[in-house]
VEXDOLUM-423543 format. One record per atom (N, C-alpha, C): x, z, y; residue in one letter. Coordinates in steps of 0.05 Angstrom, whole numbers, padded with zeros to 5 digits, always signed. Layout:
residues N
XZYA ...
end
This chain:
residues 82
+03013+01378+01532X +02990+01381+01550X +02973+01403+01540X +02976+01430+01554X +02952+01441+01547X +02918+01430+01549X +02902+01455+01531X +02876+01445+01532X +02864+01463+01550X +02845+01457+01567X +02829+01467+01593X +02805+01489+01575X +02801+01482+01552X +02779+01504+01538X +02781+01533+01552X +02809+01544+01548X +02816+01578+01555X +02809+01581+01586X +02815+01565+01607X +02804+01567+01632X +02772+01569+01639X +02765+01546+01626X +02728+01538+01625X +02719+01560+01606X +02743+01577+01592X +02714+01604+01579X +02723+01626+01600X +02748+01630+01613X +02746+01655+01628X +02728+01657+01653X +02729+01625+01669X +02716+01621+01686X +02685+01622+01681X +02675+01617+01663X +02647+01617+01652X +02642+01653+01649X +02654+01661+01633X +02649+01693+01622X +02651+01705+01658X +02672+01694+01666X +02681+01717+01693X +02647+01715+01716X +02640+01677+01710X +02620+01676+01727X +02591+01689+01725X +02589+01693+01690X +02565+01708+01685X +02563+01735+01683X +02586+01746+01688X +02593+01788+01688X +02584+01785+01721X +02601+01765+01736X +02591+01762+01762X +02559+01771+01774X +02548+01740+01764X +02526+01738+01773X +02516+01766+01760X +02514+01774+01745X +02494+01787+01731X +02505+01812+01751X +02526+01824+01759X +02526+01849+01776X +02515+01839+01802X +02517+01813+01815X +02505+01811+01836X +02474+01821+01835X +02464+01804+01806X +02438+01812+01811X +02423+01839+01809X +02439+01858+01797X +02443+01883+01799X +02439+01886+01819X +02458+01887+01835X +02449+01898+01865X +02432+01890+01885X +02426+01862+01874X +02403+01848+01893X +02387+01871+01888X +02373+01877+01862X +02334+01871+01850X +02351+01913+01860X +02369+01922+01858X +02376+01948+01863X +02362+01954+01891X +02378+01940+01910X +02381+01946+01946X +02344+01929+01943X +02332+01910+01931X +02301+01897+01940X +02294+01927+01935X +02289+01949+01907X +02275+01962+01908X +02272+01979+01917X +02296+01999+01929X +02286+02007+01954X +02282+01997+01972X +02275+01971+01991X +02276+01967+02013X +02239+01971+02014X +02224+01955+01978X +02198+01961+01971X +02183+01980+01975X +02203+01993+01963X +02192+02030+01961X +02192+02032+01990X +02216+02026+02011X +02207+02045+02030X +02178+02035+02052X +02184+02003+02044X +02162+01997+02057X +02135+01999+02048X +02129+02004+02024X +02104+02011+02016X +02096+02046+02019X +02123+02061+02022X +02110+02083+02029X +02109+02095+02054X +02115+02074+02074X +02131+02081+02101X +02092+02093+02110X +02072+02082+02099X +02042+02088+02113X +02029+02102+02093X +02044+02113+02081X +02027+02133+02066X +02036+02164+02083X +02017+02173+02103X +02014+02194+02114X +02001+02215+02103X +02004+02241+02121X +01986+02267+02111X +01964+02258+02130X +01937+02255+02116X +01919+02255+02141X +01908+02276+02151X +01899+02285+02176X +01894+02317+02177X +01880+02313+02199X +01859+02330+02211X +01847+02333+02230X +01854+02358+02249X +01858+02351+02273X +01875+02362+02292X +01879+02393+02298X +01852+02408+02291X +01838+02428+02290X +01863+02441+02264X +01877+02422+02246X +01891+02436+02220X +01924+02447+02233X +01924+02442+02261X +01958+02446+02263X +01958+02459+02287X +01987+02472+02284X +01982+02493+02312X +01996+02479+02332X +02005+02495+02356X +02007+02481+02378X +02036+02466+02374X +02050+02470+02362X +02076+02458+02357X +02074+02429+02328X +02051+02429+02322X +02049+02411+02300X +02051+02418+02281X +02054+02440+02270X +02057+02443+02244X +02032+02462+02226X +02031+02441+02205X +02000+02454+02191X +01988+02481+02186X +01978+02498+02197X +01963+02521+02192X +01949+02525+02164X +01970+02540+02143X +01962+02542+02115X +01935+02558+02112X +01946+02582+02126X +01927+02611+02130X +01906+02612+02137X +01897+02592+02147X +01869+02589+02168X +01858+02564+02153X +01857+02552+02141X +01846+02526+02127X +01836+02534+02103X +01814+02527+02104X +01780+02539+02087X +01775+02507+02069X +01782+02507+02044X +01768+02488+02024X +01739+02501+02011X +01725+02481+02016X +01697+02489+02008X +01692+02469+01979X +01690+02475+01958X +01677+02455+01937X +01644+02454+01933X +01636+02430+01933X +01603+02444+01918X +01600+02423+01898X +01594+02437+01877X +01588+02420+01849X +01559+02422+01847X +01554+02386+01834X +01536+02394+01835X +01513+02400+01807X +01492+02417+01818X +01477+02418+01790X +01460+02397+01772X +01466+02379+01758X +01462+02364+01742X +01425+02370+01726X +01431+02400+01719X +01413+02408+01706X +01384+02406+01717X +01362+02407+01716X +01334+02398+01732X +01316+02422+01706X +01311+02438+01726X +01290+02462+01718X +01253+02456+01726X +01242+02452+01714X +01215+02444+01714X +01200+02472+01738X +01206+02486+01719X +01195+02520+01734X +01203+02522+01762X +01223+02514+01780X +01228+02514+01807X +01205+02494+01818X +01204+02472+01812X +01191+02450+01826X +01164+02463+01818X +01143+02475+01798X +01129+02491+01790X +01122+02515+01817X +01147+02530+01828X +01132+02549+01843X +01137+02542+01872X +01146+02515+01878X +01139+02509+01909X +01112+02501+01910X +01097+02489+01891X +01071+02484+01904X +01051+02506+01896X 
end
């Protein structure tokens, strides 16, 4: 009479190489499905005035303006308004 041990370890080893590539491909195929749905609404937002008549953004013509601001407080200005 053989002993059942050699079956119950291939079947054990075969079932955990198994599972473990399944779950591979689960948490694989979830993270893109995440990605795409978390980035499916991340848009360019743009105001209409930025694109030409075919939709596509007007680099050449679009004016960034920065203004920083001055922190510093001069006594002598406020001094010669009044």
């Amino acid at each position: 009479m053989e002993s059942a041990t050699p079956y119950i370890l291939f079947f054990c080893g075969t079932g955990i190489i198994g599972s473990f590539l399944i779950g591979v491909m689960i948490g694989w195929f979830g993270n893109d499905i995440v990605c795409a749905f978390l980035n499916k609404d991340k848009q360019i937002l743009a105001h209409p005035e930025m694109f030409d008549e075919n939709g596509n953004i007007i680099p050449d013509e679009i004016v960034a303006v920065r203004f920083e601001n001055d922190y510093e407080y001069n006594d002598d200005e406020e001094d010669d308004d009044e």
